[in-house]
N, CA, C and O atoms as a GROMACS GRO file, in nm:
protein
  328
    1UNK      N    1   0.554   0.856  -1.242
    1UNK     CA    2   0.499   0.904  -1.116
    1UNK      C    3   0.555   1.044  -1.089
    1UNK      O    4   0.670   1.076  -1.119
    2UNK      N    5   0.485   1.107  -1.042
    2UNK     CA    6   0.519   1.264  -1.006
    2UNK      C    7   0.610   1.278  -0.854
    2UNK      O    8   0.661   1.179  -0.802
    3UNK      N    9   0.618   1.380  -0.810
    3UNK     CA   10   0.763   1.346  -0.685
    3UNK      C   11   0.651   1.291  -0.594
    3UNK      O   12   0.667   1.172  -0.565
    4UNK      N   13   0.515   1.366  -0.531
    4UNK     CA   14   0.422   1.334  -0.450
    4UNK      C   15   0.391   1.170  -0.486
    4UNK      O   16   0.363   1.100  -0.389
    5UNK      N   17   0.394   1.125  -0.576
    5UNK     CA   18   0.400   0.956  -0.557
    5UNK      C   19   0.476   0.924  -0.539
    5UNK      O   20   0.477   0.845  -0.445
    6UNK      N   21   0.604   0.949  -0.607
    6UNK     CA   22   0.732   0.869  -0.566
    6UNK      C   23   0.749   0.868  -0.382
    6UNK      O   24   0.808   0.787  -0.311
    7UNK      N   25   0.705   0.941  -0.359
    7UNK     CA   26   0.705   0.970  -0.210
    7UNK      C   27   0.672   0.898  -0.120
    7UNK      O   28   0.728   0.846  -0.024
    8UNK      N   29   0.491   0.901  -0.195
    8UNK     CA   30   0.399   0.769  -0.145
    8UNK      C   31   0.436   0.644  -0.178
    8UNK      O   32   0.418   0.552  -0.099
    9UNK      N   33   0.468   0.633  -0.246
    9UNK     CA   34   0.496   0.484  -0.316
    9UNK      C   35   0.639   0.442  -0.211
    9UNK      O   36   0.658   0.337  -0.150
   10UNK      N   37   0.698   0.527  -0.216
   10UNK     CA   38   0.833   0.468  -0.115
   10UNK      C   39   0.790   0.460  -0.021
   10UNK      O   40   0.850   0.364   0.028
   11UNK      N   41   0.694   0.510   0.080
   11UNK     CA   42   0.679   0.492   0.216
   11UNK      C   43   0.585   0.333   0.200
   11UNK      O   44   0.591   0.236   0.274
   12UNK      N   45   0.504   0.352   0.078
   12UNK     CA   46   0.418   0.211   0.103
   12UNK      C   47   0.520   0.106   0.041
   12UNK      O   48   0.473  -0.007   0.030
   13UNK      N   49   0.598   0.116   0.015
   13UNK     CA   50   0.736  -0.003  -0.070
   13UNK      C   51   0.767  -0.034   0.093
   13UNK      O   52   0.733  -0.137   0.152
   14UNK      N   53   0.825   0.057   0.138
   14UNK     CA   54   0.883   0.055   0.276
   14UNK      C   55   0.798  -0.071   0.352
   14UNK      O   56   0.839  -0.185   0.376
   15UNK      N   57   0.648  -0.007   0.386
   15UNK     CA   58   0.602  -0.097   0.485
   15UNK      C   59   0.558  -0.221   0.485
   15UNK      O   60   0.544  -0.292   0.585
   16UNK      N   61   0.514  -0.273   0.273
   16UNK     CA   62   0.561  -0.362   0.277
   16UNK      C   63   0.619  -0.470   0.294
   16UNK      O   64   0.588  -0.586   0.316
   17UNK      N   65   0.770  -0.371   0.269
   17UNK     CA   66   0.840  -0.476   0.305
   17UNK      C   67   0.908  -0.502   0.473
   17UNK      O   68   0.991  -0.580   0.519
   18UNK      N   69   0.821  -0.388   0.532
   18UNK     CA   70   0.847  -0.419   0.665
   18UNK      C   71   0.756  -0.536   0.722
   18UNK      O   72   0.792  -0.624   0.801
   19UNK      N   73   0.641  -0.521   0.673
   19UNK     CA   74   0.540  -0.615   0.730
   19UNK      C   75   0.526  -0.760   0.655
   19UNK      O   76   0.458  -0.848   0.708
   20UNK      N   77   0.582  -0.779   0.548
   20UNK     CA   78   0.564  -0.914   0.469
   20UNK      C   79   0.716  -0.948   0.423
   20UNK      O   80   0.738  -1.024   0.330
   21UNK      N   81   0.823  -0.881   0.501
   21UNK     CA   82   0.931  -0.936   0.447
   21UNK      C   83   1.009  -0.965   0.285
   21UNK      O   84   1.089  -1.049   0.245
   22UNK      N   85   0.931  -0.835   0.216
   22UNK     CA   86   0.926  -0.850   0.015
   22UNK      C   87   1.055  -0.775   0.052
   22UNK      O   88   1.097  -0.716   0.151
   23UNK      N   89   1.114  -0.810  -0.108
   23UNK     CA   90   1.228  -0.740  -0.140
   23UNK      C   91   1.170  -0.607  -0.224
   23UNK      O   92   1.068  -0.584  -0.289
   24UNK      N   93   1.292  -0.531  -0.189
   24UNK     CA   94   1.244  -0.383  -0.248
   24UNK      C   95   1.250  -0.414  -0.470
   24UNK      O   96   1.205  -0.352  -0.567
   25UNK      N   97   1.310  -0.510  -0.456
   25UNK     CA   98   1.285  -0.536  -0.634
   25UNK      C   99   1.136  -0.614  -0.686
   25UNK      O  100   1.103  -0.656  -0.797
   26UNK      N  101   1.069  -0.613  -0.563
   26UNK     CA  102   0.975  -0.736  -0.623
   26UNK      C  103   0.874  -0.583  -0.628
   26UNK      O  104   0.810  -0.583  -0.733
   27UNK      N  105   0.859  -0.516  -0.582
   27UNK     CA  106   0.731  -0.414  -0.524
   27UNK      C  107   0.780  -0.290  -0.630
   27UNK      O  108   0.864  -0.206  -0.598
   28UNK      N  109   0.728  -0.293  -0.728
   28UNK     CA  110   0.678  -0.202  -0.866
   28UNK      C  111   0.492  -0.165  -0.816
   28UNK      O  112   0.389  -0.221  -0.777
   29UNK      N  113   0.541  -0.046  -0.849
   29UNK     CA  114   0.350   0.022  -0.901
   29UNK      C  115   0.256  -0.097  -0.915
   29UNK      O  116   0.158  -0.106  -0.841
   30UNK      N  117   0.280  -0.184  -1.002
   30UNK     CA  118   0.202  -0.238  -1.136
   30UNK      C  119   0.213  -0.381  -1.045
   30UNK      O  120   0.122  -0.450  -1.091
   31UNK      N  121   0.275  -0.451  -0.948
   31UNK     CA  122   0.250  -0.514  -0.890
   31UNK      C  123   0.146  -0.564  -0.832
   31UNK      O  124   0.091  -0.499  -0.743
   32UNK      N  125   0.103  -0.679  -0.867
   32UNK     CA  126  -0.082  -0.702  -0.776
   32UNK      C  127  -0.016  -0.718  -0.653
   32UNK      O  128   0.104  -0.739  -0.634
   33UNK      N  129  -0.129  -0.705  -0.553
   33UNK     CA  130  -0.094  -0.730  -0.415
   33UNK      C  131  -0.090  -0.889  -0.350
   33UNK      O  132  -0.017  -0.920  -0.255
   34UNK      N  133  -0.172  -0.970  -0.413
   34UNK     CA  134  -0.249  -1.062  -0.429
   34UNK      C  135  -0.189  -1.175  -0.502
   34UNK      O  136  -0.172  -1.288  -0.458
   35UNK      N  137  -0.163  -1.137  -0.602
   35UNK     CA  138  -0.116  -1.243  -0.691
   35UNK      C  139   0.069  -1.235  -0.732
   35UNK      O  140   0.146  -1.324  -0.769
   36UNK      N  141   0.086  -1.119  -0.712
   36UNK     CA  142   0.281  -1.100  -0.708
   36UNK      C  143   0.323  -1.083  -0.588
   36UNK      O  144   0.423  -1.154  -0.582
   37UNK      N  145   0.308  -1.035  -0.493
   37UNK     CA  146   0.310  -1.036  -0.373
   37UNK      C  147   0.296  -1.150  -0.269
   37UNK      O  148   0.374  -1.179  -0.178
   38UNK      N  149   0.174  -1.211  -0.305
   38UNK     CA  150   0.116  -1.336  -0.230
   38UNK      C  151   0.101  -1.264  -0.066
   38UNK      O  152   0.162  -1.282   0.040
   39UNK      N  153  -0.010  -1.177  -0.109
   39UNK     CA  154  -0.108  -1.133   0.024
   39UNK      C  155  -0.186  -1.160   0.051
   39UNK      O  156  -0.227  -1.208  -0.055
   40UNK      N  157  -0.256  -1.175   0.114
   40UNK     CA  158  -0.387  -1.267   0.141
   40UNK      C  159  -0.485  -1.146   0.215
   40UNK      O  160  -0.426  -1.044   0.251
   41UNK      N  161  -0.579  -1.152   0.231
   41UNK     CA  162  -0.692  -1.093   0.295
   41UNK      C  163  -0.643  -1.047   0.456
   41UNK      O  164  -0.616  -0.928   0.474
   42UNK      N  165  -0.633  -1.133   0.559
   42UNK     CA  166  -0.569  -1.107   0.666
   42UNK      C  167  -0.447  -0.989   0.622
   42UNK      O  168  -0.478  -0.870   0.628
   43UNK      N  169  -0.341  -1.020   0.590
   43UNK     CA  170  -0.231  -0.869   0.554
   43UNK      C  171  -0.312  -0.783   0.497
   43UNK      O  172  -0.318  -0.675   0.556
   44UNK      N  173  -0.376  -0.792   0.403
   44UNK     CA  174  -0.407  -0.672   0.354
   44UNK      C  175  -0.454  -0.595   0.484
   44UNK      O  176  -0.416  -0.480   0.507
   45UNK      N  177  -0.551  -0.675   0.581
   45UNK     CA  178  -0.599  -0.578   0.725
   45UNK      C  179  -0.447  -0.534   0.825
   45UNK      O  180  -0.459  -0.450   0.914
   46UNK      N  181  -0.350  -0.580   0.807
   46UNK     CA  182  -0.284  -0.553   0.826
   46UNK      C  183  -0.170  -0.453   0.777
   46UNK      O  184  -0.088  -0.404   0.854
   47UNK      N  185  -0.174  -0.430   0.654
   47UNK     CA  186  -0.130  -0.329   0.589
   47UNK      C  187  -0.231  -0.199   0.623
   47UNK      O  188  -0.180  -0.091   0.654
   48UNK      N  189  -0.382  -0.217   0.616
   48UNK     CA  190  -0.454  -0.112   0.682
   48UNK      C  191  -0.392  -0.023   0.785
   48UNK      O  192  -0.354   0.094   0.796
   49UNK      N  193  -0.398  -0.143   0.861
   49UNK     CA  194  -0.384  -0.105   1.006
   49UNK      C  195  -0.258   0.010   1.020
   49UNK      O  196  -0.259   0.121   1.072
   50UNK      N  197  -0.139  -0.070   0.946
   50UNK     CA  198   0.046   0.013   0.912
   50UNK      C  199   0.004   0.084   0.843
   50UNK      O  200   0.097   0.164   0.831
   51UNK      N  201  -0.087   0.124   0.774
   51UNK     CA  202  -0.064   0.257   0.696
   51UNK      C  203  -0.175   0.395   0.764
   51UNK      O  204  -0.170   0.516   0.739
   52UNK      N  205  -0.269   0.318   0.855
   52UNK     CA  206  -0.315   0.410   0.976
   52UNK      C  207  -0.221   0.495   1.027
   52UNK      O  208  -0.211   0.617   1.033
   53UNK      N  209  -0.122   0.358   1.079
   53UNK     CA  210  -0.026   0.443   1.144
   53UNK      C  211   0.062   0.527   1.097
   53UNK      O  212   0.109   0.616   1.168
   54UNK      N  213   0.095   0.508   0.971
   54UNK     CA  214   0.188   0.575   0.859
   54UNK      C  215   0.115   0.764   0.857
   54UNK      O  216   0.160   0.874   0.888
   55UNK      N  217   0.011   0.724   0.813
   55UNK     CA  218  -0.078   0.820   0.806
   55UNK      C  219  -0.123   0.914   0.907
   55UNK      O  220  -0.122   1.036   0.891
   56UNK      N  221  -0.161   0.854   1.010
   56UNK     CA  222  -0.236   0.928   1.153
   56UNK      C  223  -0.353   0.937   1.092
   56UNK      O  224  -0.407   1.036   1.140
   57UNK      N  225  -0.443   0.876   0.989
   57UNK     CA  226  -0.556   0.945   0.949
   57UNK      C  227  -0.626   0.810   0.884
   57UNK      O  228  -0.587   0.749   0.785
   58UNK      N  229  -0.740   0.782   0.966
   58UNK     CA  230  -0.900   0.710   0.934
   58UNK      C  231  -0.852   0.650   0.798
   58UNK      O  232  -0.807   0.724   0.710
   59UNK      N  233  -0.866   0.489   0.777
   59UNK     CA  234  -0.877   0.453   0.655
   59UNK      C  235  -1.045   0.390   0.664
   59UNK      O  236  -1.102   0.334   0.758
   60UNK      N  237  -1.089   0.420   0.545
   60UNK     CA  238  -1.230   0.371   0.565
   60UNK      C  239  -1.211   0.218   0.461
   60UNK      O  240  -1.180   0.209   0.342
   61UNK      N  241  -1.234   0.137   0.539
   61UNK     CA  242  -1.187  -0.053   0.476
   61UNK      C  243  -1.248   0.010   0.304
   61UNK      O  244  -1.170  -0.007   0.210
   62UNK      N  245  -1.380   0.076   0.277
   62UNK     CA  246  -1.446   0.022   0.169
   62UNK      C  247  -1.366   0.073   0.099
   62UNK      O  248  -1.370   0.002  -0.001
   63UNK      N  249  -1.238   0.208   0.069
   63UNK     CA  250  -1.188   0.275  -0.008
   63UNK      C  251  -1.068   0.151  -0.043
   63UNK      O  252  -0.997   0.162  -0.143
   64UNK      N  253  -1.059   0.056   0.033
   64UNK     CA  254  -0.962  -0.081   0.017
   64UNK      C  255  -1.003  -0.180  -0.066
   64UNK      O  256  -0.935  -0.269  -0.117
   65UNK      N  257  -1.152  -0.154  -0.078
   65UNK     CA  258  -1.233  -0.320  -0.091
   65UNK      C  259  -1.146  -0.338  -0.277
   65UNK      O  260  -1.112  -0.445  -0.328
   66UNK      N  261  -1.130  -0.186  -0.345
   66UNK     CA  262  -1.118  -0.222  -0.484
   66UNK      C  263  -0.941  -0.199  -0.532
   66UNK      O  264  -0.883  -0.164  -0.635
   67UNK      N  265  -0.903  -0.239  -0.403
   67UNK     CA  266  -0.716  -0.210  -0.431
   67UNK      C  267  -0.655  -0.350  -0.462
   67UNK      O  268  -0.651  -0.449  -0.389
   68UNK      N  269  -0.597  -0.331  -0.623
   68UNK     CA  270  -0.548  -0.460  -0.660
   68UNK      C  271  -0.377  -0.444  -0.677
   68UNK      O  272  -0.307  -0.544  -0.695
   69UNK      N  273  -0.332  -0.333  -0.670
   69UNK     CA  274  -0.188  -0.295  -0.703
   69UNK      C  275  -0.129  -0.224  -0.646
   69UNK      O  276  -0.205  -0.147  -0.588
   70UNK      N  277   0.024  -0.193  -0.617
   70UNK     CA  278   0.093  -0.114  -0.561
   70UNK      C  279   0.032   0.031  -0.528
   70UNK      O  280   0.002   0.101  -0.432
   71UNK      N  281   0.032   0.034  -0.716
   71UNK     CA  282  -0.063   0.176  -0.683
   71UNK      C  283  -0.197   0.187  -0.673
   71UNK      O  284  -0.269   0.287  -0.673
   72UNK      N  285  -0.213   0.113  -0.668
   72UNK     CA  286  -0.361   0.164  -0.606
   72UNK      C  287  -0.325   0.168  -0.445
   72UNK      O  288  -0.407   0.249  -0.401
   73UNK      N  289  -0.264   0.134  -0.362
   73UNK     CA  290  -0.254   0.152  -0.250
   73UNK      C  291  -0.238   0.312  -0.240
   73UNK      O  292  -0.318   0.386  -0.182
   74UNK      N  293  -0.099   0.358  -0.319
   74UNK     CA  294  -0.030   0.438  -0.352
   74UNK      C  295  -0.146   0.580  -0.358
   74UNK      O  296  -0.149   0.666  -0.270
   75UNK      N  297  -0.218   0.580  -0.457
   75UNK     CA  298  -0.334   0.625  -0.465
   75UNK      C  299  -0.454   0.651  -0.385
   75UNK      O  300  -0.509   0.761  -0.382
   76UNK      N  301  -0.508   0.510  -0.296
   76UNK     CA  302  -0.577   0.548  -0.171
   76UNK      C  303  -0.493   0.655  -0.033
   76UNK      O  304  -0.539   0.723   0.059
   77UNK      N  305  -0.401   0.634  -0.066
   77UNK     CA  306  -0.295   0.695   0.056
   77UNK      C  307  -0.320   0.856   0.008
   77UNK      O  308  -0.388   0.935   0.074
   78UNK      N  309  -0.265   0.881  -0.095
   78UNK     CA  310  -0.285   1.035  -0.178
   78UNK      C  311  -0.456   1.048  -0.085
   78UNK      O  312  -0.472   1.101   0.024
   79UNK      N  313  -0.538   0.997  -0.152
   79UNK     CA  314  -0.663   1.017  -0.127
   79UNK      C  315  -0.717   1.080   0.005
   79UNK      O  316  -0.806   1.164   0.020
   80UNK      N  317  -0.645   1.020   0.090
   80UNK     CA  318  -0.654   1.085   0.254
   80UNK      C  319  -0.609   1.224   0.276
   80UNK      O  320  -0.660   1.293   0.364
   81UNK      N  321  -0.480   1.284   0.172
   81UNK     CA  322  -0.432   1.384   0.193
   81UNK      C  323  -0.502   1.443   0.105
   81UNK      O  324  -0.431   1.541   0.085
   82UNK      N  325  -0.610   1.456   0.022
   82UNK     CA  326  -0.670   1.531  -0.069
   82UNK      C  327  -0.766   1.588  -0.046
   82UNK      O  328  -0.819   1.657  -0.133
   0.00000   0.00000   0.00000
C-alpha cells in the first residue's frame, strides 16, 4: 500500500473497530467484510453511515453494493477524494 492508503486503511481499521468491536489484528486489506469479520448487511449501513462522517462527503450506497474487503472499502474511500 502506498502512504495515501496506509492512511485510509488506518482510519477505516479504526472505525471498524470502533463500531463492531474487531481487534486491530483481525482487520488486514485482504479481509472479507462478511465472512472474516462477520458483518452483516445492517453494519455494513452502518459503516456507511461512520465513514460519511469520517469523510464529510456523500457516499452513494451503489459504489458499496460491490465491496467485499478491507480494501475495497479502503478504495471506495480514496474514490471520494479523487
Amino acid at each position: 500500500m502506498n502512504s495515501i492508503n496506509q492512511e485510509v486503511f488506518e482510519k477505516v481499521s479504526g472505525v471498524l473497530q470502533e463500531l463492531f468491536e474487531l481487534s486491530a489484528d483481525d482487520i488486514r486489506p485482504s479481509s472479507n467484510l462478511y465472512q472474516d469479520l462477520d458483518i452483516d448487511s445492517i453494519d455494513a449501513v452502518d459503516l456507511v453511515v461512520e465513514l460519511k462522517k469520517m469523510t464529510g462527503k456523500k457516499i452513494n450506497p451503489e459504489d458499496f453494493k460491490s465491496v467485499r474487503t478491507v480494501e475495497d472499502v479502503v478504495v471506495a474511500v480514496e474514490k471520494l477524494f479523487a
